[in-house]
PyMOL CGO cylinders between C-alpha atoms (Angstrom):
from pymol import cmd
from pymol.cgo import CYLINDER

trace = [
    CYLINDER, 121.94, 58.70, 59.55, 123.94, 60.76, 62.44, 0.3, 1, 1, 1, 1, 1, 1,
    CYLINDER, 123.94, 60.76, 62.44, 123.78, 63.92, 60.42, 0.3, 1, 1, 1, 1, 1, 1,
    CYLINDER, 123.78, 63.92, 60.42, 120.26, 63.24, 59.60, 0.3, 1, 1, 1, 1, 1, 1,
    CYLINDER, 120.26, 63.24, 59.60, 119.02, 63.38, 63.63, 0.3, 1, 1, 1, 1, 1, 1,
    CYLINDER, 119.02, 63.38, 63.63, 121.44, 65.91, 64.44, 0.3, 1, 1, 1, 1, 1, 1,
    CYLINDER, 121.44, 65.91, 64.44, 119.34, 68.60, 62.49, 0.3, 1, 1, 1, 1, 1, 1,
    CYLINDER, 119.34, 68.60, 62.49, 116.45, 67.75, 64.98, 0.3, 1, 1, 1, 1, 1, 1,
    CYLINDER, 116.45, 67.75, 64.98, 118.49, 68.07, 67.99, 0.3, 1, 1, 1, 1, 1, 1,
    CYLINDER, 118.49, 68.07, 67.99, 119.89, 71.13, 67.10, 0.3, 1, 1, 1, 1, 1, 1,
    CYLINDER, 119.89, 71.13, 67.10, 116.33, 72.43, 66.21, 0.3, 1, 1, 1, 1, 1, 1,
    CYLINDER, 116.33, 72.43, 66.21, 114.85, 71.23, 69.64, 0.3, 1, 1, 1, 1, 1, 1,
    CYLINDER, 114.85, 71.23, 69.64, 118.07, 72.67, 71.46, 0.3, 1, 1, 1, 1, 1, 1,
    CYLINDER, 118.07, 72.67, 71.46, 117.10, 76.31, 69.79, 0.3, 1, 1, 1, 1, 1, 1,
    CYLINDER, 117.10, 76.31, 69.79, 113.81, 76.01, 70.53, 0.3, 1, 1, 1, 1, 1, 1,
    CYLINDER, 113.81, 76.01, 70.53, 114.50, 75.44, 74.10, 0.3, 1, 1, 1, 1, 1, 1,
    CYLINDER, 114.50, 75.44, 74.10, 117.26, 78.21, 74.38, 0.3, 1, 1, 1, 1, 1, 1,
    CYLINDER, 117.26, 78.21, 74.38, 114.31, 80.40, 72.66, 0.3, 1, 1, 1, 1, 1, 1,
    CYLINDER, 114.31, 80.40, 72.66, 112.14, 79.59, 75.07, 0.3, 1, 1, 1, 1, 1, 1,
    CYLINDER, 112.14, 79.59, 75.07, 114.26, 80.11, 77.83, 0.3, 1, 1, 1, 1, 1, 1,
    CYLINDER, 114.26, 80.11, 77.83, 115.33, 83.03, 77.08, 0.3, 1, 1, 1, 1, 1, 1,
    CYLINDER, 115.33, 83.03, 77.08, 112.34, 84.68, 76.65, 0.3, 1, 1, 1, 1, 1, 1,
    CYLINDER, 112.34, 84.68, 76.65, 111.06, 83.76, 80.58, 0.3, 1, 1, 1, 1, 1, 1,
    CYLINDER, 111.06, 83.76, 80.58, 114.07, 85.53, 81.71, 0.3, 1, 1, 1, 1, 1, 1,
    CYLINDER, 114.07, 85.53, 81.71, 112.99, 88.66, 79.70, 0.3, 1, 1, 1, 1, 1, 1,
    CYLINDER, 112.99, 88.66, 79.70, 109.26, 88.34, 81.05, 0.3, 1, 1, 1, 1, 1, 1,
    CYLINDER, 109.26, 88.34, 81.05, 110.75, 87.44, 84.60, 0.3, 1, 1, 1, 1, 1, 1,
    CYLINDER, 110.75, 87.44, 84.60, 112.28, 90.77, 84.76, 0.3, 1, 1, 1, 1, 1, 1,
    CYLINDER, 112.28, 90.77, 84.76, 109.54, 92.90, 83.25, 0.3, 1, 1, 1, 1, 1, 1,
    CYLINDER, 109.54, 92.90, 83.25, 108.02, 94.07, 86.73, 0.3, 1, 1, 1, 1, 1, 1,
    CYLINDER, 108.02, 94.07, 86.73, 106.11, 96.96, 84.59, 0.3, 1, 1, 1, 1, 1, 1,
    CYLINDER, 106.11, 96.96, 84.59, 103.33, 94.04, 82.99, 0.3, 1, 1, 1, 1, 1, 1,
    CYLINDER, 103.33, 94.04, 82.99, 102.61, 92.64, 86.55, 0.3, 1, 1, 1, 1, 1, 1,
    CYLINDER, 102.61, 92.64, 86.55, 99.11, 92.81, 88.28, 0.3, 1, 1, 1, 1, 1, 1,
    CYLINDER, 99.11, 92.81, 88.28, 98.90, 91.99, 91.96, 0.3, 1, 1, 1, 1, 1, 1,
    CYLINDER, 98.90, 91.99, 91.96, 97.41, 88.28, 90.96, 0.3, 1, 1, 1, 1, 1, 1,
    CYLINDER, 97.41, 88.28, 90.96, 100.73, 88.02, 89.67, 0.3, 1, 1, 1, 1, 1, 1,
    CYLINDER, 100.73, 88.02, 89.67, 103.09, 89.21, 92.27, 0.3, 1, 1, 1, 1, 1, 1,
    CYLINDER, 103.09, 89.21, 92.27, 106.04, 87.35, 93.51, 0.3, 1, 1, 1, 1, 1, 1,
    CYLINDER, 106.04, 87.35, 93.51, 107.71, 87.85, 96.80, 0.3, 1, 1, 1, 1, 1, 1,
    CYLINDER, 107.71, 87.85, 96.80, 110.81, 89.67, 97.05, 0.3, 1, 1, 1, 1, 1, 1,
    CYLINDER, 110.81, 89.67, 97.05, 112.46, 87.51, 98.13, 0.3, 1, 1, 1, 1, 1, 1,
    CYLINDER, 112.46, 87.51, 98.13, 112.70, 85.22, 95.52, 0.3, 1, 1, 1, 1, 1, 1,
    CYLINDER, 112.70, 85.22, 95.52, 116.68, 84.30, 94.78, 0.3, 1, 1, 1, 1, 1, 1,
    CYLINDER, 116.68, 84.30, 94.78, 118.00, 84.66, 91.58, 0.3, 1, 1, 1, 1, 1, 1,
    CYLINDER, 118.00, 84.66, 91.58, 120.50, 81.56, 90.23, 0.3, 1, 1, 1, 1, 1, 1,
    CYLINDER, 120.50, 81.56, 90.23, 123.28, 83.96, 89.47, 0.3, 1, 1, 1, 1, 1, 1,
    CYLINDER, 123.28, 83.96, 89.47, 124.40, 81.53, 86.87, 0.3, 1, 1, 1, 1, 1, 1,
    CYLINDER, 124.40, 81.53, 86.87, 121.22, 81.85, 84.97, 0.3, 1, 1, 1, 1, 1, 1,
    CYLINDER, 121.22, 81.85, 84.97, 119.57, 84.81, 85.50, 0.3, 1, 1, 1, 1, 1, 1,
    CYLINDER, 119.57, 84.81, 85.50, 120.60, 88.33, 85.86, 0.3, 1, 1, 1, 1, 1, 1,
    CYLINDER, 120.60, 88.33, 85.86, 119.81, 90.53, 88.46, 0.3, 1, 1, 1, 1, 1, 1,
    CYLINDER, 119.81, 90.53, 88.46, 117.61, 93.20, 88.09, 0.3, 1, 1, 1, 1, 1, 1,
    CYLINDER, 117.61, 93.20, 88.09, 119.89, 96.31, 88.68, 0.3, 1, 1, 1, 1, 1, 1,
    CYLINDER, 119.89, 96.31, 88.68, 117.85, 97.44, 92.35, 0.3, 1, 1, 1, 1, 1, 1,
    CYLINDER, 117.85, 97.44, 92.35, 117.89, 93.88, 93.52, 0.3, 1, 1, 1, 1, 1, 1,
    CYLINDER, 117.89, 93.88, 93.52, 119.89, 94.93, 96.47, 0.3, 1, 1, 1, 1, 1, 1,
    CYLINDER, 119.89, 94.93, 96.47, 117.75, 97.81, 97.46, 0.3, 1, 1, 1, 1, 1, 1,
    CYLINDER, 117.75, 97.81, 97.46, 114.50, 95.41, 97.34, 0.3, 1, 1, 1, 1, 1, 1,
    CYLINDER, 114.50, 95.41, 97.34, 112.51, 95.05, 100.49, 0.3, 1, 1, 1, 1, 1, 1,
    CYLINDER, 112.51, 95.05, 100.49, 112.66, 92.09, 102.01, 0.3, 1, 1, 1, 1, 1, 1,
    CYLINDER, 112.66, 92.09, 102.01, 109.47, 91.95, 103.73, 0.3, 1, 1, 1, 1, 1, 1,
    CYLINDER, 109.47, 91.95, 103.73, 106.61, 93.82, 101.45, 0.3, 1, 1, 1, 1, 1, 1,
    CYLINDER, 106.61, 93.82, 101.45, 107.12, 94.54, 97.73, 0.3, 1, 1, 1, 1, 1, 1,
    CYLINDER, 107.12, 94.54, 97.73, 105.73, 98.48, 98.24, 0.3, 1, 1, 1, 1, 1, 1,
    CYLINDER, 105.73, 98.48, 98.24, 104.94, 100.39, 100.98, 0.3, 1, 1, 1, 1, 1, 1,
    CYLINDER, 104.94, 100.39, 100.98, 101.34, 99.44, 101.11, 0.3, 1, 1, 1, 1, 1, 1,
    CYLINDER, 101.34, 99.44, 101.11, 100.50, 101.94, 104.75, 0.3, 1, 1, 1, 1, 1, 1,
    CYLINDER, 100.50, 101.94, 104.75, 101.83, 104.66, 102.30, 0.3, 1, 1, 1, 1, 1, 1,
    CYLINDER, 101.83, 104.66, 102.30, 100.22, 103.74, 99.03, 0.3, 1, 1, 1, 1, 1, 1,
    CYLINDER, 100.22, 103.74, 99.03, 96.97, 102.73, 101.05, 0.3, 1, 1, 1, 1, 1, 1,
    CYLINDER, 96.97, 102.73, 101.05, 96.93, 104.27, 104.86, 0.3, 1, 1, 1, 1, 1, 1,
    CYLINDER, 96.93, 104.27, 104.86, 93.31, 103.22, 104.92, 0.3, 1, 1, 1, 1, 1, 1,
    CYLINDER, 93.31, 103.22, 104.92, 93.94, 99.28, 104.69, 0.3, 1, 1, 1, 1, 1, 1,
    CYLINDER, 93.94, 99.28, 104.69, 95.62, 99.96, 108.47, 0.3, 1, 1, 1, 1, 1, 1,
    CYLINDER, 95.62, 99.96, 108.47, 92.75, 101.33, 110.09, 0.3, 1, 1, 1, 1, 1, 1,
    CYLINDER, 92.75, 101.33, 110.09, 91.34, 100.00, 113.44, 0.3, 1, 1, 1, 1, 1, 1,
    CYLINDER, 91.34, 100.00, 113.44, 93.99, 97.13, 113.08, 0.3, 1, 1, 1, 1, 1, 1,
    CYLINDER, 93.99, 97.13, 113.08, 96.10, 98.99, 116.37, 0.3, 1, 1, 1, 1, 1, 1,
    CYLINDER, 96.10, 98.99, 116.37, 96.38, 97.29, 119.55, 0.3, 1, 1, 1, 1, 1, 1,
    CYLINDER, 96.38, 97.29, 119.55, 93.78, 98.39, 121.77, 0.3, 1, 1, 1, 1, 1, 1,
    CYLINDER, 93.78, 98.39, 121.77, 94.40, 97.15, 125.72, 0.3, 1, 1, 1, 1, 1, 1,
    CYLINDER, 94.40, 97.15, 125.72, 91.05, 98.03, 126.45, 0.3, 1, 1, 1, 1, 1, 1,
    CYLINDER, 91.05, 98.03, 126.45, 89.59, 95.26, 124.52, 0.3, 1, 1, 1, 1, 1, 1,
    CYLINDER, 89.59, 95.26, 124.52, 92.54, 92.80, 125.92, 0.3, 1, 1, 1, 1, 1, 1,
    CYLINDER, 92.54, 92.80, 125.92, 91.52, 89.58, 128.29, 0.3, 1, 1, 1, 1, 1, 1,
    CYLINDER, 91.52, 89.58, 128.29, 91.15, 90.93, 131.50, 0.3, 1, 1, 1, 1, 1, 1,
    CYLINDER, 91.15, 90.93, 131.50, 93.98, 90.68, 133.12, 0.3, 1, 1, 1, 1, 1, 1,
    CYLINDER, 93.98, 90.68, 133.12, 96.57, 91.50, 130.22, 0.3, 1, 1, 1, 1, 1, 1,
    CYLINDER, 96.57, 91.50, 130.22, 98.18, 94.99, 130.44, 0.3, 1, 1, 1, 1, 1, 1,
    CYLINDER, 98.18, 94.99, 130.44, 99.96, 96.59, 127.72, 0.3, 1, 1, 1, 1, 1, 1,
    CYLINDER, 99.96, 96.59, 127.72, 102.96, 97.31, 130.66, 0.3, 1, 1, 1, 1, 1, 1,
    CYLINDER, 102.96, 97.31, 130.66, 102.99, 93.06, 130.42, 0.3, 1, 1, 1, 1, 1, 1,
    CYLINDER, 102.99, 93.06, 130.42, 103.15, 93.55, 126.57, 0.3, 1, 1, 1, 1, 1, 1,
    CYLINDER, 103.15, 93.55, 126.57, 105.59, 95.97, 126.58, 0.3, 1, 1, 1, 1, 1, 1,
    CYLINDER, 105.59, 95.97, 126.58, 107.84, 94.04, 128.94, 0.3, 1, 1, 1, 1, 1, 1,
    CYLINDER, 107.84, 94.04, 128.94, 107.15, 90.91, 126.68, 0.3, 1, 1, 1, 1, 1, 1,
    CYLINDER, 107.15, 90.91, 126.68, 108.54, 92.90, 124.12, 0.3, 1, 1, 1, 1, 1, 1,
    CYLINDER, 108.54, 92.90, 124.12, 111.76, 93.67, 125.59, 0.3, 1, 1, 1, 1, 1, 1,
    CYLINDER, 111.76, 93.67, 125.59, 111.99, 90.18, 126.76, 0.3, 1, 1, 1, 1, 1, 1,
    CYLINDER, 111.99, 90.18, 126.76, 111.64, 88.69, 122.83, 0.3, 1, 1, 1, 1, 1, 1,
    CYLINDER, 111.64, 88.69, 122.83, 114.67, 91.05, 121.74, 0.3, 1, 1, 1, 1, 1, 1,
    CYLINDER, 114.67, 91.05, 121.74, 111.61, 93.07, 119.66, 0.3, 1, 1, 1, 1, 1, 1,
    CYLINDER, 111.61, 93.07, 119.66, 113.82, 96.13, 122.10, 0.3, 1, 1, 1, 1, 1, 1,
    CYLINDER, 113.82, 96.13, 122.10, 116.53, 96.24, 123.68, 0.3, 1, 1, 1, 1, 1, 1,
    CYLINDER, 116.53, 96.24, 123.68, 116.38, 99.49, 125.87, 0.3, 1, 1, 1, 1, 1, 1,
    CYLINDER, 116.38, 99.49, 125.87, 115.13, 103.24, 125.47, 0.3, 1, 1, 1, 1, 1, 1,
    CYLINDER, 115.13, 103.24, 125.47, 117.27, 106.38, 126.82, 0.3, 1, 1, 1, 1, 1, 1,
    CYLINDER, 117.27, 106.38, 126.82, 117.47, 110.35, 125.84, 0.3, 1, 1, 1, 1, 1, 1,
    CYLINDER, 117.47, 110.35, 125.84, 120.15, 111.08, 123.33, 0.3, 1, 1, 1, 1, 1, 1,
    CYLINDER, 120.15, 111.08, 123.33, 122.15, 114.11, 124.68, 0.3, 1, 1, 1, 1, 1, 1,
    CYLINDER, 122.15, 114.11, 124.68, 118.80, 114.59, 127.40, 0.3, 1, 1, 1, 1, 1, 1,
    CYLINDER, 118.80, 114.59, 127.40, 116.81, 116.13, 124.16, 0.3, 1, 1, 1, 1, 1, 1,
    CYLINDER, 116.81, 116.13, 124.16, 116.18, 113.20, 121.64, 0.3, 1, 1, 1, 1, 1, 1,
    CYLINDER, 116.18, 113.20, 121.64, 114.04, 110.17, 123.07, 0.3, 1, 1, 1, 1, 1, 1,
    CYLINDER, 114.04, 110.17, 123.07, 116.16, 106.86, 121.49, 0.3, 1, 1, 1, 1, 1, 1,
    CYLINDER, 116.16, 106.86, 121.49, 114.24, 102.95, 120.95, 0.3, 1, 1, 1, 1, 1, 1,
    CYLINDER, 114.24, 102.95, 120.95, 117.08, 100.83, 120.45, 0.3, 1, 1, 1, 1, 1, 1,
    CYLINDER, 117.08, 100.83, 120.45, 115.56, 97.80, 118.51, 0.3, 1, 1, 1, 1, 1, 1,
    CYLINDER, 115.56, 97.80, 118.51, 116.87, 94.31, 118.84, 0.3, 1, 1, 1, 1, 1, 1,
    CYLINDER, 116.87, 94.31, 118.84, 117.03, 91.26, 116.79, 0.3, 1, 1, 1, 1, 1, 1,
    CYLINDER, 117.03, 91.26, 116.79, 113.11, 90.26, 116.76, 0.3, 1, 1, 1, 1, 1, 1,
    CYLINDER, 113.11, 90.26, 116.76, 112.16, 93.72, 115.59, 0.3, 1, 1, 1, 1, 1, 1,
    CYLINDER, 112.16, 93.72, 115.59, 113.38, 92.39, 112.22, 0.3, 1, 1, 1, 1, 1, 1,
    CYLINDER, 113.38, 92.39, 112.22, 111.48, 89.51, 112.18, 0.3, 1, 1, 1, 1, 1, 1,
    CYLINDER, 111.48, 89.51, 112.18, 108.16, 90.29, 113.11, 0.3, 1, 1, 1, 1, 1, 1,
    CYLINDER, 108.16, 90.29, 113.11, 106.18, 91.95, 110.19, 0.3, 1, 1, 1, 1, 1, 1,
    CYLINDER, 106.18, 91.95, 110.19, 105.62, 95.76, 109.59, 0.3, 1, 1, 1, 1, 1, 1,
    CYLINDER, 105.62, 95.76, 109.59, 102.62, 96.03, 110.76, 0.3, 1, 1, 1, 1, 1, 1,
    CYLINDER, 102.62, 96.03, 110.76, 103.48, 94.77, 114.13, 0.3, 1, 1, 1, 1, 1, 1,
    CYLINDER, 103.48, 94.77, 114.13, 106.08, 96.78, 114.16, 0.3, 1, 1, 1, 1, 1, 1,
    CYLINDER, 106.08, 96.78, 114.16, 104.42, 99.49, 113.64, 0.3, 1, 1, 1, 1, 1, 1,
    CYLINDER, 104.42, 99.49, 113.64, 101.56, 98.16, 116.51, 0.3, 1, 1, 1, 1, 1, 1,
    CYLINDER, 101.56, 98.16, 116.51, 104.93, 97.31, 118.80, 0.3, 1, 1, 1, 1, 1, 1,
    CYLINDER, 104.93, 97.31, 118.80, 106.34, 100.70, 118.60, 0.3, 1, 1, 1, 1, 1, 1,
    CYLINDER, 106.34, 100.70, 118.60, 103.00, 102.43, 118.74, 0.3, 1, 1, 1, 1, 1, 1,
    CYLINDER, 103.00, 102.43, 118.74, 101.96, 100.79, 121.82, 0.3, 1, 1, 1, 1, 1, 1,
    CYLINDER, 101.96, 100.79, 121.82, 105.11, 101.44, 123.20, 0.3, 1, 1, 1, 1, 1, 1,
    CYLINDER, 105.11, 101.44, 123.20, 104.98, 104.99, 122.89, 0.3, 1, 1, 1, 1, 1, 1,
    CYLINDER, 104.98, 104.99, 122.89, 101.30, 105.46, 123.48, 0.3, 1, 1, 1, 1, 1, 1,
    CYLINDER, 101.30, 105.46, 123.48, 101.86, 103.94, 127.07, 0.3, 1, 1, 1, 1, 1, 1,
    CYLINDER, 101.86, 103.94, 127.07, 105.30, 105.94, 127.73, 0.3, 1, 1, 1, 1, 1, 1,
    CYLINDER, 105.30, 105.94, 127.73, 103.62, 108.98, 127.03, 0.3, 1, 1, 1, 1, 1, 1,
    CYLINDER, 103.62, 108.98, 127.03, 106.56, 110.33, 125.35, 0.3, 1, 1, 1, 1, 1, 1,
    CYLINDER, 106.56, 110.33, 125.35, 105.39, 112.21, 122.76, 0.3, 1, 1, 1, 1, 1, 1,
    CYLINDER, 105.39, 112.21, 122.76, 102.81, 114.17, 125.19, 0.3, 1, 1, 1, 1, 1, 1,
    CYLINDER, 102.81, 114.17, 125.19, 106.36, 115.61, 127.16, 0.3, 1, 1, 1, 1, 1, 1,
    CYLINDER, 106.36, 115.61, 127.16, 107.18, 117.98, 124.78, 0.3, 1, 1, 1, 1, 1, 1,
    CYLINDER, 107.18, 117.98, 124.78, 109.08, 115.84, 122.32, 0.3, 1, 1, 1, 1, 1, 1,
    CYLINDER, 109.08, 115.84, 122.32, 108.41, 115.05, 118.77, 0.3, 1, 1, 1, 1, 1, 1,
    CYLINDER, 108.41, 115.05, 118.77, 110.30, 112.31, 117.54, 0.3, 1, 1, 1, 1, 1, 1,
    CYLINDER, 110.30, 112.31, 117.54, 111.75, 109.02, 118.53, 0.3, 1, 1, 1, 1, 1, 1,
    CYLINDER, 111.75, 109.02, 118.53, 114.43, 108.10, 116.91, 0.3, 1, 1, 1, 1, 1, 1,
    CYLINDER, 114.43, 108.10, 116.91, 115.00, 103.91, 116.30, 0.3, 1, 1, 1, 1, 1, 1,
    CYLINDER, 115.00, 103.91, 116.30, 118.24, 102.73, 116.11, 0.3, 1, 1, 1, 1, 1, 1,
    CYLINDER, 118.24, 102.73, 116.11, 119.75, 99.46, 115.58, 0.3, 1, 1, 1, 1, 1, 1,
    CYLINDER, 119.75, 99.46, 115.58, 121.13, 97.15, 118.66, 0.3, 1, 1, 1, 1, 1, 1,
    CYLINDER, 121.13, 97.15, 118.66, 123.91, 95.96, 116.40, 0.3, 1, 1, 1, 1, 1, 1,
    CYLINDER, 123.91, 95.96, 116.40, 125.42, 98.54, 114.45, 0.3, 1, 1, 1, 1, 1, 1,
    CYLINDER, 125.42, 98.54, 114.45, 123.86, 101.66, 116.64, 0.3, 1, 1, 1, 1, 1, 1,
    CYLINDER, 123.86, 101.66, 116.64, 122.64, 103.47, 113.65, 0.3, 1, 1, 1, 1, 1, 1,
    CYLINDER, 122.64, 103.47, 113.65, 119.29, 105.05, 113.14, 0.3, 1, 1, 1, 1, 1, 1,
    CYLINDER, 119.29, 105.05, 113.14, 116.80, 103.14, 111.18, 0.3, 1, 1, 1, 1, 1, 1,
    CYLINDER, 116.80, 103.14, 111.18, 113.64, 105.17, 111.04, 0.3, 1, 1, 1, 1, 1, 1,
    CYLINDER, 113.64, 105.17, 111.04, 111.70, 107.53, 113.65, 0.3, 1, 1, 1, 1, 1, 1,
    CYLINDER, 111.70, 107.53, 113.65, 108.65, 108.04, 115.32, 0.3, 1, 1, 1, 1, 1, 1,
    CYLINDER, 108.65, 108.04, 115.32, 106.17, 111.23, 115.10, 0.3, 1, 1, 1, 1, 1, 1,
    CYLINDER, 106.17, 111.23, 115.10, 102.60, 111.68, 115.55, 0.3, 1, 1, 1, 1, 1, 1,
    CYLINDER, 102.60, 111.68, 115.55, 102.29, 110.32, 112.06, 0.3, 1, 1, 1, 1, 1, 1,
    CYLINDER, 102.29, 110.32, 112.06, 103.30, 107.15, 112.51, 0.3, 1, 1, 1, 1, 1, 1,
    CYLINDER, 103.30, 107.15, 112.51, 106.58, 104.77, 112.34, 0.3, 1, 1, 1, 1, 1, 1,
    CYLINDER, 106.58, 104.77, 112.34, 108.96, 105.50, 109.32, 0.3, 1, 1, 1, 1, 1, 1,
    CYLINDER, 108.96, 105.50, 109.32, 111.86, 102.81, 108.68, 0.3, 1, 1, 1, 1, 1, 1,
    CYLINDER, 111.86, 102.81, 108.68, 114.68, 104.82, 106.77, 0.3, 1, 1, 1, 1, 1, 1,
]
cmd.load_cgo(trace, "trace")
């Protein structure tokens, strides 16, 4: 009788390993995806039962492309404008808001050649499109790039390392 129901659990058991195994091989087959089928990077992976995919580490954490590159029209007319602000509101009140919610920590001239935006903790945690806005704004009302210089470099509060610059072309996060 034992051996007789043991044939069936062992038949269910493969089934399920077969079936099992073949989400992890569909889980990991980015290729076949359309964007109704996306998943967030950010999704963690049970070491125990699924392997990583090999860029894992080099993922973004906040977008799965770079969508301003891949589609610079889907940002347009989404800047800040002050003018159409409450009356009132000045981007020099934004800006200072911004310093004051760690978005940056200070700006200075590197070696009195190279304008420096030292970002703080916030900057990582607001998304990249108001980071871009943030850092746009910033320079737009510093006038920096109209005194004869043509990048700003961003570094990082933390480890004091550049992250990405700033030209006439728009923000670009290394």
């Amino acid at each position: 009788m034992l051996k007789k129901y043991t044939y069936i659990y062992v038949a269910i058991f493969a089934i399920f390993l077969f079936a099992l195994c073949s989400d992890v091989a569909q889980a990991h087959n980015y290729h076949g995806r359309d964007a109704d089928d996306l998943t967030d990077s950010t999704t963690p992976y049970l070491e125990w039962l699924y392997r990583k995919p090999k860029h894992y580490e080099f993922t973004s954490k906040d977008t799965l492309w770079n969508i301003q590159g891949e589609f610079p029209q889907s940002w347009q007319n989404q800047d800040w404008d002050p003018k159409r602000w409450p009356e009132g509101w000045k981007a020099n009140a934004t800006i200072m808001r911004l310093f004051k919610g760690d978005i940056f920590r200070e700006h200075y001239l590197k070696q009195e050649q190279i304008p420096v935006l030292v970002v703080g903790a916030g900057f990582y945690k607001i998304s990249s499109q108001d980071r871009e806005r943030s850092v746009k704004l910033f320079v737009r009302e510093s006038k920096i790039l109209t005194k004869g210089y043509d990048i700003i470099e961003l570094v990082d509060w933390k480890e004091s390392r550049i992250i990405g610059s700033y030209t006439k072309y728009g923000m670009f996060l290394y």
